[in-house]
C-alpha positions as CSV (number, residue, x, y, z in Angstrom):
1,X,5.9,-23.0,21.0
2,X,6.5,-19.2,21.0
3,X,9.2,-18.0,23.0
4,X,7.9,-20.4,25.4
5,X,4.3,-19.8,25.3
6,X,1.7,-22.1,24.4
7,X,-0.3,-21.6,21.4
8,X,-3.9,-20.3,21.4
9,X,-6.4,-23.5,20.3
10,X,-8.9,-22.4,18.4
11,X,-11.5,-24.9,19.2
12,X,-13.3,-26.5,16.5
13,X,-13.4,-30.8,17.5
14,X,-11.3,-32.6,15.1
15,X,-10.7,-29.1,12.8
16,X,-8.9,-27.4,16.0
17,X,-6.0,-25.6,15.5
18,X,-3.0,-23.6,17.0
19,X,-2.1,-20.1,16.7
20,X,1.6,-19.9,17.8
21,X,2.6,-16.5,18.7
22,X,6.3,-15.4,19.2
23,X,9.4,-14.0,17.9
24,X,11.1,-15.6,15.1
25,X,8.7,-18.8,14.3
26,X,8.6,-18.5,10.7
27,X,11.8,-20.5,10.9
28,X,9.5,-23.1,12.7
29,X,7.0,-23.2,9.6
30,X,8.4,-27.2,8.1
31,X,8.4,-28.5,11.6
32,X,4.8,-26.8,12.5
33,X,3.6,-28.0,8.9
34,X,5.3,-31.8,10.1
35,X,3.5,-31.3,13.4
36,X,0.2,-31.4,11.8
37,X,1.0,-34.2,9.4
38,X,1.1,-32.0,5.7
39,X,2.4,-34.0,3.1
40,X,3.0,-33.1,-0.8
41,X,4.2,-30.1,-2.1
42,X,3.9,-27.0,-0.4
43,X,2.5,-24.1,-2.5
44,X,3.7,-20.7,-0.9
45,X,1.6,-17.8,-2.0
46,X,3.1,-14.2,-1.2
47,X,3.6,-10.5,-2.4
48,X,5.7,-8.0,-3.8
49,X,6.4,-6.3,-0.9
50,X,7.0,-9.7,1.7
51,X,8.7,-12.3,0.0
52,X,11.7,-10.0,-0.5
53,X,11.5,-10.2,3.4
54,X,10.8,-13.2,4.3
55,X,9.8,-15.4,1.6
56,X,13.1,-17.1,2.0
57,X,13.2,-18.2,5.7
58,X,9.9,-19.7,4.8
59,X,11.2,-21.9,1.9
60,X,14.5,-22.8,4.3
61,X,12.1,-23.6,6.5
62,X,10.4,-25.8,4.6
63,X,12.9,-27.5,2.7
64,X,14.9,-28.5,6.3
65,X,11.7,-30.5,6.8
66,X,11.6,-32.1,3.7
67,X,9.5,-30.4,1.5
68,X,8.9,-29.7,-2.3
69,X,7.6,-26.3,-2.4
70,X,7.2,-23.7,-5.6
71,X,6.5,-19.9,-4.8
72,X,3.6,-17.7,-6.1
73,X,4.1,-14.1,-5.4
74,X,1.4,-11.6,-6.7
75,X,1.8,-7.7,-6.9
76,X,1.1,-6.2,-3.4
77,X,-2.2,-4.4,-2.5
78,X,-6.1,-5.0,-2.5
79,X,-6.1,-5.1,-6.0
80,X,-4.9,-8.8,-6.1
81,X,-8.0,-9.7,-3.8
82,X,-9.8,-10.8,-7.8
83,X,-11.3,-13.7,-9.2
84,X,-8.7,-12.9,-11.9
85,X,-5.8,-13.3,-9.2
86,X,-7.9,-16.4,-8.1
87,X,-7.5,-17.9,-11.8
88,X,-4.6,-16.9,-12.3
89,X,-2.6,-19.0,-9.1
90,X,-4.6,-21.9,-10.0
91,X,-3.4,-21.6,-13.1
92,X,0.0,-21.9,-11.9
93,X,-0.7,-24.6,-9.0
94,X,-1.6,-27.1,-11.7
95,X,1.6,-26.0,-13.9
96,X,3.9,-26.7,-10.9
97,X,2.3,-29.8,-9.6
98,X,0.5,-28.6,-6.9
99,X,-2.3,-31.7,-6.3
100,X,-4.8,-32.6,-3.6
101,X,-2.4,-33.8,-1.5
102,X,-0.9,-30.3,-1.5
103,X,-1.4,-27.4,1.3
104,X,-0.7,-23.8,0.6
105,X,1.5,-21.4,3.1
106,X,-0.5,-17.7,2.8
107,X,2.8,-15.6,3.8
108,X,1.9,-12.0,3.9
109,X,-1.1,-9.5,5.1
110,X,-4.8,-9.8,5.3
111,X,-4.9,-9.6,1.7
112,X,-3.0,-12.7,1.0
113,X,-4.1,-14.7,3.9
114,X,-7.3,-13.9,2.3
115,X,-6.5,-14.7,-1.4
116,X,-4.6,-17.6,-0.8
117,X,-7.1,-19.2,2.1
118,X,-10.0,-18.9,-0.5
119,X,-7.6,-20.5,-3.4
120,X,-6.9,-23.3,-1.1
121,X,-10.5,-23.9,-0.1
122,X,-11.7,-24.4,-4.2
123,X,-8.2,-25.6,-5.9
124,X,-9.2,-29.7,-6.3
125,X,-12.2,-28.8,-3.8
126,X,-9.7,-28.0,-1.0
127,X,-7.1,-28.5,0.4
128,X,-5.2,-27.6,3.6
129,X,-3.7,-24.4,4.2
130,X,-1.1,-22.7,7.0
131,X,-1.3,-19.0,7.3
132,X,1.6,-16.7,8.1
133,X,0.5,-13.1,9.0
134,X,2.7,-10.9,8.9
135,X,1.1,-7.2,9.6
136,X,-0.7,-6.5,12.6
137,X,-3.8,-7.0,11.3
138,X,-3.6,-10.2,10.0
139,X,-2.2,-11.5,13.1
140,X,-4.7,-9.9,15.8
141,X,-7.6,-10.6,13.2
142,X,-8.1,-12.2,9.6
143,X,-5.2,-15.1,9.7
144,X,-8.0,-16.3,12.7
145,X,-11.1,-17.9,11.9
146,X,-11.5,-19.6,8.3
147,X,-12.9,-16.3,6.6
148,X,-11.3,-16.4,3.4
149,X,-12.8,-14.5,-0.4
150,X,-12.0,-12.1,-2.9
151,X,-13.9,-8.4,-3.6
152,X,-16.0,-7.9,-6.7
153,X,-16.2,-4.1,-8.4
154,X,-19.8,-4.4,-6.3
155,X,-18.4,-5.0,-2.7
156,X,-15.7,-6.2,-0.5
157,X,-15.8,-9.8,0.3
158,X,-18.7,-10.6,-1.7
159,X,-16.9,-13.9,-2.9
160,X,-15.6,-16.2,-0.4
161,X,-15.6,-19.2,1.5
162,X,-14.9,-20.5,5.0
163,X,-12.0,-22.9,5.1
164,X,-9.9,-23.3,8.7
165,X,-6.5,-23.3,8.5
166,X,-4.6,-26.4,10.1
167,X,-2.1,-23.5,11.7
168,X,-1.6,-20.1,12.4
169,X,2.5,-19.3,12.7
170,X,2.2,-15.1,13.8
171,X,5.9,-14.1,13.8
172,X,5.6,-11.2,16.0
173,X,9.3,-9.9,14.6
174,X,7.7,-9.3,11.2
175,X,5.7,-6.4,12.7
176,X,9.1,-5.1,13.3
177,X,9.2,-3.8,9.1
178,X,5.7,-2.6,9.6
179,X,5.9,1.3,8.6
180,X,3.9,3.5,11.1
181,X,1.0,3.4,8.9
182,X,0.4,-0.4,8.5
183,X,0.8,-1.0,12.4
184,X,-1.7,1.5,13.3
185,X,-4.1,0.0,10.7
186,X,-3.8,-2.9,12.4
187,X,-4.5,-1.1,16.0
188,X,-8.0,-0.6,14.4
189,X,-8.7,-4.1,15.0
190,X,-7.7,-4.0,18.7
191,X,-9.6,-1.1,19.3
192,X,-12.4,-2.9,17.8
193,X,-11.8,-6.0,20.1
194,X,-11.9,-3.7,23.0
195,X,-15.4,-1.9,22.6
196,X,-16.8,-5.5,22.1
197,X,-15.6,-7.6,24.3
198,X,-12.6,-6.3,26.7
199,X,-12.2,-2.6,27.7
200,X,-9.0,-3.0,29.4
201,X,-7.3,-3.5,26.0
202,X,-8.5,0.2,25.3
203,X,-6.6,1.6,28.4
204,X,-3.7,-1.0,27.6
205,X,-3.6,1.0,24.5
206,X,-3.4,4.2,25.9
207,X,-0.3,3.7,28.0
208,X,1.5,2.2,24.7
209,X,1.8,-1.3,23.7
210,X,4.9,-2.7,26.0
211,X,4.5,-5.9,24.7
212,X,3.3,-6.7,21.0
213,X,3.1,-10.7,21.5
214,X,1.2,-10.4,24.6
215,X,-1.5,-7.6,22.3
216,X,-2.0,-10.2,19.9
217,X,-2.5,-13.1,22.0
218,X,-4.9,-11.1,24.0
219,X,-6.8,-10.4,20.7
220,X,-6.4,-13.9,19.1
221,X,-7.8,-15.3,22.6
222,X,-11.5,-13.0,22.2
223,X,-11.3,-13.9,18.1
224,X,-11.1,-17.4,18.8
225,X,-13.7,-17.5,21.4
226,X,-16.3,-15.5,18.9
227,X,-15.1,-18.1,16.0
228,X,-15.1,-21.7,18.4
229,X,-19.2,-20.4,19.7
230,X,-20.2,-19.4,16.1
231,X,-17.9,-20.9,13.2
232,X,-19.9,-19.8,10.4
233,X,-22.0,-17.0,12.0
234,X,-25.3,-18.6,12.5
235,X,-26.2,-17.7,16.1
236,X,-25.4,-14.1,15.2
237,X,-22.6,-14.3,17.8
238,X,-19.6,-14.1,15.6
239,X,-21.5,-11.5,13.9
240,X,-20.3,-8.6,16.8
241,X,-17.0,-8.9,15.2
242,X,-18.1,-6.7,12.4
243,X,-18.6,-3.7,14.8
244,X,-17.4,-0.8,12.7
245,X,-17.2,-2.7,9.4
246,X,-20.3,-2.3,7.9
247,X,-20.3,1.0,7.2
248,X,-16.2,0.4,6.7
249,X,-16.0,-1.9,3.8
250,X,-18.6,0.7,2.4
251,X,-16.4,4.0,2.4
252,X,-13.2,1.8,1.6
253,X,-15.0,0.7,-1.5
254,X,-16.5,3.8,-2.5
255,X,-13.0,5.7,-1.7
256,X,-11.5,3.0,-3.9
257,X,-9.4,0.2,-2.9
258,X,-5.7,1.4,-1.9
259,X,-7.3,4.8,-0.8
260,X,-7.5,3.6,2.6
261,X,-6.2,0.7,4.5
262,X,-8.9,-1.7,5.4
263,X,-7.7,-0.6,9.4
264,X,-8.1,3.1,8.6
265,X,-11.4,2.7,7.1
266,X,-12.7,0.6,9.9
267,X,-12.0,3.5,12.0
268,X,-14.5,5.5,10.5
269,X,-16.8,2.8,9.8
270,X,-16.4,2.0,14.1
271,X,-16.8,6.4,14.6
272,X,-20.2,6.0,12.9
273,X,-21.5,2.5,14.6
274,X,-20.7,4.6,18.1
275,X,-22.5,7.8,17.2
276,X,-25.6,5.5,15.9
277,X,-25.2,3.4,19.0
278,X,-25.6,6.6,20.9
279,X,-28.6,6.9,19.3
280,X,-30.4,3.7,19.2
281,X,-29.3,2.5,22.3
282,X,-28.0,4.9,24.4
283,X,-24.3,4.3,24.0
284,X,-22.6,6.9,26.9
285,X,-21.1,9.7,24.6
286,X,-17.6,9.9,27.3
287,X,-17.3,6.2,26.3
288,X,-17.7,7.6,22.5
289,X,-15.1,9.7,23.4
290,X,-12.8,7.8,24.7
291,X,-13.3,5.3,22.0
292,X,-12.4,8.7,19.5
293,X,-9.7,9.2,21.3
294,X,-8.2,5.8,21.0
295,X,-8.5,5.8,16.9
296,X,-6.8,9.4,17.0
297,X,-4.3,8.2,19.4
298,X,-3.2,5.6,16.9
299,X,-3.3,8.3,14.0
300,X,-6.8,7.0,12.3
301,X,-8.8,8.9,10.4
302,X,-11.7,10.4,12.0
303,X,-13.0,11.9,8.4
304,X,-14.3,11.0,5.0
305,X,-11.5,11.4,2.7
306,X,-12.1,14.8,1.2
307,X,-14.3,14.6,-1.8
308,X,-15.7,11.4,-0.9
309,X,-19.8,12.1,-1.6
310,X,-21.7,10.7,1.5
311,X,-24.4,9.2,-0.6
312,X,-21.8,6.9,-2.6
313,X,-20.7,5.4,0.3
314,X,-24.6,4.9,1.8
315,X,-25.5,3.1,-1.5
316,X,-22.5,0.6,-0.8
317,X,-24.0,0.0,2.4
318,X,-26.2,-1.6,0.7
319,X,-24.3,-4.4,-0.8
320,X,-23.1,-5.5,2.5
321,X,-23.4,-9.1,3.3
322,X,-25.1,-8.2,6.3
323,X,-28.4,-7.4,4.3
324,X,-31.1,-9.7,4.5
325,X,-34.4,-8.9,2.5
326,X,-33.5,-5.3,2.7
327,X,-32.6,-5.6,6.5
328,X,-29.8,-4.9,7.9
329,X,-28.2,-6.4,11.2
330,X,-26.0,-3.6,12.5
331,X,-23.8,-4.0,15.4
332,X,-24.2,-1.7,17.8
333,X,-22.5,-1.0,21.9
334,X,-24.8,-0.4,24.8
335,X,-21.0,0.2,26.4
336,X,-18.0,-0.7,26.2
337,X,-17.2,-4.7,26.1
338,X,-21.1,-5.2,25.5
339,X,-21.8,-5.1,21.9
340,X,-25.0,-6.8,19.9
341,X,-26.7,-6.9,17.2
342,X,-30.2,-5.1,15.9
343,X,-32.4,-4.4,13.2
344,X,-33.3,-1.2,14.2
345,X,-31.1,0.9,12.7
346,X,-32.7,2.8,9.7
347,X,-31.5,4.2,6.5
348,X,-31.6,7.5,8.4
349,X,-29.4,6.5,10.7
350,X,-27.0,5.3,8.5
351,X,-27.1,8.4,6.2
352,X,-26.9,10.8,9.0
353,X,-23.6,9.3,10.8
354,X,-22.2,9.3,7.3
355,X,-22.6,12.7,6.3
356,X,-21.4,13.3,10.3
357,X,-18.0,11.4,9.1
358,X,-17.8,14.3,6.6
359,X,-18.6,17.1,8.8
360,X,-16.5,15.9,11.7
361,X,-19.9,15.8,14.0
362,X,-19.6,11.8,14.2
C-alpha cells in the first residue's frame, strides 16, 4: 500500500507491524485500522495546528469503515508533552466512551505521536494505537518504534513507556504544509541516520531530496532494523540511535521548550558528539566537516542560542536517561555509518564541546 509500494515490517513476531509510506493514505486510515482487526471506538488525538488540516480526512476515513470515533485536540507545541495533558485526555476518553476495546489514532508531530502513544499504553492498562505522522520527523523517526512519554520540568522524556503501534500510516503529502523550518528539523534526523548507519544518505542530502517518500523509507528501513534487534534497548544496540541527543535533549531543555525544535537542538547536540568523537576515538575531522556541512546545508543551528549559559545545559546532561550510577553511555562515531557506544567520555569532555557550541569551536 503506498503509491504501490510495500510497507516497511517492523519486525517484532506476533507485535509486527507496517509502516505504509506514500502520498495521500490518510484517506486509507479505516481500511488500514480494519486491516489489523481494531474494533470499538476510535479516539483521535491531535493539535491546534493539524486537525484544521487534516483532522477531517482522518474521521471520513474512519467513519466509511464503520467506526465510532470522538476527537481530542490539545494546543500545539511541546508544552502539551505533560502528565497534566496526560490526565487531562483520559479524562475525556472515559467521558466519551472510549473503553478497552478502544485504539487511539495519534494524528500530528512527534509531540502527539508521543502524548497520545503513552496515553494509549496506560488508559485501561493499554490499548492499541495507529500513529499518523505528519512532519518529517515523526515520519523518518518517533512514529517508529514504540517509544512513547511525556517531559517533567527535570528532563525530556523522563516519563514514558514503550507501547508498539499496530500501524504506521506516513502520508508523505502532509510534509507538503511543512514551513521551511519544521522540514529541516526533521532533516536532523536523517542526518543523524546517516553518520550511524548509511553515509550515502548524507551525499543523497547534498544533491537535494528528489524524492521525499523514497527519504523516509530509507530511514524507516535503518530505524526499524535498530528497533526489530533491540526493542527496548537492552543490548545497547538501539541505543546508537541517540547519537546527538544526549547532549540535545539537554540544551533544548535548558533553552526552554519551544525555543528550539527538538530537530534543531539535535543538531547541536550531534556537533558536540562529533567534536568529542574526535577526541575519544579519533573521529576524521573532514568527516566532522562534512557532517557540519550537512546540518548548515539544511539551515540548523550550529550555536548555543545566545545567552544560553554552558553550565545550565551540562547540569541537564545529567538527568539524561542515559546515566547509570553516575555513568554515562555516550554515543560516539569512529566514522561515518560506524557509530557505538562508550563510557569513556568524561565530564570534561562534555563541558568542553559545550562551551565549543558557544564559541563556534565545536
Amino acid at each position: 500500500m503506498g503509491n504501490g509500494s510495500p510497507p516497511v515490517v517492523v519486525e517484532l513476531g506476533n507485535r509486527s507491524y507496517c509502516v505504509h509510506i506514500g502520498d495521500g493514505l490518510l484517506a486509507q486510515t479505516g481500511q488500514i485500522a480494519r486491516e489489523n482487526a481494531l474494533s470499538g471506538r476510535a479516539a483521535i488525538v491531535s493539535d491546534s495546528r493539524v486537525a484544521p488540516l487534516y483532522l477531517s480526512a482522518v474521521q471520513d476515513s474512519l467513519a466509511q469503515a464503520g467506526y465510532v470515533f470522538s476527537a481530542h485536540v490539545v494546543p500545539s507545541g511541546e508544552q502539551s508533552k505533560s502528565l497534566e495533558m496526560v490526565k487531562t485526555l483520559c479524562e475525556q476518553f472515559a467521558h466519551d466512551g472510549v473503553d478497552r476495546h478502544s485504539f487511539v489514532v495519534a494524528l500530528g508531530g512527534g509531540v502527539i505521536g508521543d502524548l497520545a502513544g503513552f496515553v494509549a499504553a496506560i488508559y485501561y492498562r493499554g490499548i492499541p494505537v495507529i500513529q499518523l505522522p505528519t512532519t518529517l520527523m515523526a515520519q523518518v523517526d518517533s512514529s517508529v518504534g514504540g517509544k512513547t512519554g511525556v517531559n517533567l520540568n527535570a528532563g525530556k522524556n523522563l516519563v514514558g513507556a514503550f507501547h508498539q503501534p499496530h500501524a504506521v500510516i506516513a502520508d508523505t503529502l502532509t510534509l507538503t504544509s511543512l514551513s521551511r523550518r519544521d522540514f529541516n528539523e526533521g532533516v536532523a534526523e536523517v542526518i543523524k541516520y546517516g553518520a550511524i548507519s548509511d553515509p550515502k544518505l548524507l551525499g543523497e542530502l547534498s544533491q537535494g531530496i528528489t524524492s521525499i517518500a523514497q527519504l523516509v523509507r530509507q530511514c524507516v528501513r535503518i530505524k526499524a532494523g535498530f528497533v526489530t534487534e533491540d526493542e527496548r534497548e537492552t543490548s545497547g544496540r538501539r541505543a546508537l540511535l541517540n547519537f546527538g541527543h544526549t547532549i540535545g535533549h539537554a540544551i533544548e531543555a535548558a533553552a526552554g521548550y519551544g525555543t528550539l525544535l527538538h530537530g534543531e537542538a539535535i543538531a547541536l547536540g550531534m556537533l558536540a558528539a562529533a567534536e568529542i568523537s574526535s577526541k575519544r576515538v579519533g573521529f576524521p575531522a573532514e568527516e566532522a566537516a562534512r557532517l557540519r556541512t550537512m546540518i548548515q546545508q539544511y539551515e540548523l543551528p550550529t550555536r548555543l542560542p545566545s545567552g544560553l549559559d554552558p553550565q545550565v545545559v551540562l547540569r541537564r546532561v545529567f538527568v539524561d536517561k542515559k546515566f547509570q550510577d553516575g555513568n554515562i553511555s555516550f554515543v560516539v562515531c569512529s566514522r561515518l555509518g560506524n557509530a557505538f557506544s562508550t563510557k569513556e567520555v568524561t565530564r570534561e569532555d562534555l563541558a568542553a564541546a559545550i562551551v565549543g557550541l558557544q564559541t563556534g569551536k565545536t
